[in-house]
C-alpha positions in Angstrom: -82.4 -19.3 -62.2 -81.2 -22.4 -61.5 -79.2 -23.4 -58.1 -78.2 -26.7 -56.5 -80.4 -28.2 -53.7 -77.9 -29.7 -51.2 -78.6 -32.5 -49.3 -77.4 -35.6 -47.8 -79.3 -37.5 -49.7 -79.0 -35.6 -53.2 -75.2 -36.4 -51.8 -75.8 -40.1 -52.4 -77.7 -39.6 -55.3 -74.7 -38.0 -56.8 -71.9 -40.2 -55.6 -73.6 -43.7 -57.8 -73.2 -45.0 -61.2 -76.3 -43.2 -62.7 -75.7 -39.9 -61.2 -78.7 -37.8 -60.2 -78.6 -34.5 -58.9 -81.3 -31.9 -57.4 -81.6 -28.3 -58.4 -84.0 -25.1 -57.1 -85.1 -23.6 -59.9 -87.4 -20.7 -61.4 -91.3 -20.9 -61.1 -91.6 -20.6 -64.6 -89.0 -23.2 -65.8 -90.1 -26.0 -67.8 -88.1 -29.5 -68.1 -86.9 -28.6 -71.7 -85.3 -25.1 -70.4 -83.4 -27.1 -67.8 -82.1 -29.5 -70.2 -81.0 -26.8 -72.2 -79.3 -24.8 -69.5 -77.9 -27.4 -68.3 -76.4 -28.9 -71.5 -75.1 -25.0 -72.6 -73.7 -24.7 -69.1 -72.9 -27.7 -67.7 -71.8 -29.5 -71.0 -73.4 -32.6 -69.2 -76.2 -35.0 -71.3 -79.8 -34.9 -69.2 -81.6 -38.3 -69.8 -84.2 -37.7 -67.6 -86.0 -34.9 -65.5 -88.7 -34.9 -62.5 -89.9 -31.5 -61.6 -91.0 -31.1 -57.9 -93.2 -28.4 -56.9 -93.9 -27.8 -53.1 -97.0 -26.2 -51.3 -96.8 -22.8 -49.1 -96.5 -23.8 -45.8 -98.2 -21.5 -43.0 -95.6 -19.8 -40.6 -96.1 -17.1 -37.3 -93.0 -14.9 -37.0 -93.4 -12.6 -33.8 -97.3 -13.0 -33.7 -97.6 -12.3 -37.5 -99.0 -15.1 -39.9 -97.8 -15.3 -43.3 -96.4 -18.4 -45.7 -92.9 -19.2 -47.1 -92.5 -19.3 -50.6 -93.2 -22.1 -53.1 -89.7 -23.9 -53.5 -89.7 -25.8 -57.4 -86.9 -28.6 -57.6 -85.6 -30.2 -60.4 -84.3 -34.0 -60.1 -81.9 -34.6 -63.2 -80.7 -37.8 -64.3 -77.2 -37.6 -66.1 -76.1 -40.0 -68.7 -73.4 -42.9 -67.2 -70.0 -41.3 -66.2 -71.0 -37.6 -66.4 -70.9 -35.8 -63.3 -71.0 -32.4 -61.9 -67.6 -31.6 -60.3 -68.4 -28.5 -58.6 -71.5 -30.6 -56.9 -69.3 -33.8 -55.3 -67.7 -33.6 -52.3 -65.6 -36.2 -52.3 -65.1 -38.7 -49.1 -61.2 -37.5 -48.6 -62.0 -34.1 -48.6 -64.8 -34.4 -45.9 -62.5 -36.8 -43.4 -59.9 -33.8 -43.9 -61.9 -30.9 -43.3 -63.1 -33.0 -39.5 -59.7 -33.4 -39.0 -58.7 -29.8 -39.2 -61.5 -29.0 -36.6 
C-alpha cells in the first residue's frame, strides 16, 4: 500500500530540480519494494529513499485512552526531470481555484 503524504512542504519538495516526494506506506514495506512499485507504476527512476517510521502517540477520546497508529513514510528522491504529474499542483491552478471562491 503505498499513498501520497501531502504537505506544504512535500509541495516544495516536489516543485525543485531534484524532485522529492513523500509517500505513506505499508508497515512491512522495505526501500527495494518501494523502488520497485514505484518504477512498475510510476515508470519514474528512484535514486534514493529515506524511510520514516513514527512512534504511537497517546490520545483520550471521550474519557477513553488509547494510541493512534504508527504512520511509516517514505521520502523518494527522483532522478533530474522526472516528476509525478498526478502529485504537482501547479501555481496557475491554485491562483484559479481562490479565485473561483
Amino acid at each position: 500500500m503505498i499513498k501520497a503524504h501531502l504537505t506544504e512542504k512535500s509541495y516544495m519538495l516536489a516543485n525543485t530540480d531534484q524532485p522529492v516526494f513523500t509517500f505513506e506506506v505499508g508497515k512491512s514495506m522495505n526501500k527495494e519494494m518501494i523502488k520497485k512499485y514505484l518504477k512498475e507504476n510510476m515508470k519514474v527512476d528512484v535514486l534514493k529513499i529515506k524511510i520514516i517510521t513514527g512512534r504511537n502517540k497517546s490520545v483520550k477520546f471521550r474519557g477513553i485512552s488509547g494510541k493512534k497508529a504508527i504512520i511509516k513514510k517514505a521520502v523518494v528522491t527522483l532522478k533530474v526531470g522526472q516528476k509525478i504529474d498526478e502529485l504537482i499542483v501547479e501555481k496557475d491552478k491554485k491562483k484559479d481555484k481562490k479565485a473561483n471562491k
